[in-house]
N, C-alpha and C positions, 0 to 999 in steps of 0.2 A: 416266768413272769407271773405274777402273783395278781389273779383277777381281783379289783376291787370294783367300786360303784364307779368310777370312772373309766374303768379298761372296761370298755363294752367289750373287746374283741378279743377272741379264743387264744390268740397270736399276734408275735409284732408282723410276720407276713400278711395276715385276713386285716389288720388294723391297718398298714400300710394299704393296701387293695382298695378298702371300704373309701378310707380316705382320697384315693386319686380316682374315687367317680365324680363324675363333670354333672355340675349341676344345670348346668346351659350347655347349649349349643351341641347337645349328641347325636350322635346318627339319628334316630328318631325324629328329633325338633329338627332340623337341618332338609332332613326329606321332607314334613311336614310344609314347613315355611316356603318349603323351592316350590311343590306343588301348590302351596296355596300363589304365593307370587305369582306362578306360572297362568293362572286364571286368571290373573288382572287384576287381585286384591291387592292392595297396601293396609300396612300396621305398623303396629311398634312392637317391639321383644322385649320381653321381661318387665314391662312396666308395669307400677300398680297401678288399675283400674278408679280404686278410691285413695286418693291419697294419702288419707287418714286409717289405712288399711292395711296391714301391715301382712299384704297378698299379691302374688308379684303372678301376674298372667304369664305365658309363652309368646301369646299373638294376642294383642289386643286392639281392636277395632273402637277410638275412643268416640269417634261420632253416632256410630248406633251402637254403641254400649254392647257390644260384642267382647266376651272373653273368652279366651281358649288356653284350656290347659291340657297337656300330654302329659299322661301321670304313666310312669315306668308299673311292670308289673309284681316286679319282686315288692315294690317301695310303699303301695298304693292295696297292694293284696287282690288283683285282677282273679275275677271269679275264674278262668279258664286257665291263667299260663301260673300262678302263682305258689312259688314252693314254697314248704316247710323248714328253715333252716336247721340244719342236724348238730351242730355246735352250737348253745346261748340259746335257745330257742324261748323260752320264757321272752327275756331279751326284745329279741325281731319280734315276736310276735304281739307284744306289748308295743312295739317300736310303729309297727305295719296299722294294728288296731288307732293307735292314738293320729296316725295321719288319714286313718277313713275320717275319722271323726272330724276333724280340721277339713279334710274336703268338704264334707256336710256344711259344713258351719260356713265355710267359705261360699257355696255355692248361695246358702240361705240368706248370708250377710249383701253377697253382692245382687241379687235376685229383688230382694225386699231395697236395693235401692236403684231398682231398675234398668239392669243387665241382664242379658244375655247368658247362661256359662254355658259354653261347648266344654263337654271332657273327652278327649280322643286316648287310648290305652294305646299303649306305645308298642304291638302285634298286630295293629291296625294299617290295612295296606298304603300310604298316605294319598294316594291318588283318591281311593273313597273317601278317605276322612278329611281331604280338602274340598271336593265335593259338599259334604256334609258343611261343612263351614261355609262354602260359600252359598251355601242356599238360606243359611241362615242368619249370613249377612244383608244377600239381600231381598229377605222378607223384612228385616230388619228397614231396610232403607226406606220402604215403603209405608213401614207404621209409624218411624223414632223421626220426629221434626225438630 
């Protein structure tokens, strides 16, 4: 198969693969949401925060402007778990780089209109990292009228 600008992928096997990762609802988010639930929070999944926003939260907490996003470690470039792909590497790495950047921008965008963002890394035990959310939902409750 002959790579062009469009076959990102080494192969129709890695291109088949890439393609059937789930962009909701994976073990991560799934443990995430049971433990946060499990504390007695409510949310919504996968909503955007601003509507006009074209940025979809995991957990979004719309009355104290709470958002939470679980960013995968391959996808996101996590300082501790995150590899170097050895096939296309230009590619992902280019790929990796350009979605730090959109996190940035995302966190900036939604921050400057008066949210919240929690980022939880998807190696994260979820029982801390709903912890972590729920404390900052409700310090959250206590400030956001």
């Amino acid at each position: 198969m002959a790579r062009t600008r469009e076959s990102w992928a080494s192969s129709a096997g890695v291109r088949a693969s890439m393609r059937s990762n789930k962009s909701r609802d994976t073990k991560p988010e799934l443990a995430l949401r049971s433990a946060v639930h499990g504390l007695g929070l409510r949310y919504r999944v996968g909503a955007r925060p601003l509507p006009a926003v074209r940025r979809t939260g995991d957990l979004v907490f719309p009355r104290v402007r709470v958002v939470v996003f679980l960013d995968g470690c391959f996808w996101h470039g996590c300082p501790r778990h995150h590899t170097v792909a050895k096939t296309n590497a230009d590619f992902w790495a280019e790929k990796v780089r350009i979605n730090r950047e959109r996190d940035l921008n995302t966190d900036h965008v939604l921050e400057a209109a008066g949210w919240q963002v929690v980022r939880v890394w998807e190696h994260e035990d979820p029982g801390v990292a709903a912890e972590r959310v729920a404390e900052v939902v409700r310090t959250r409750r206590l400030t956001v009228s």
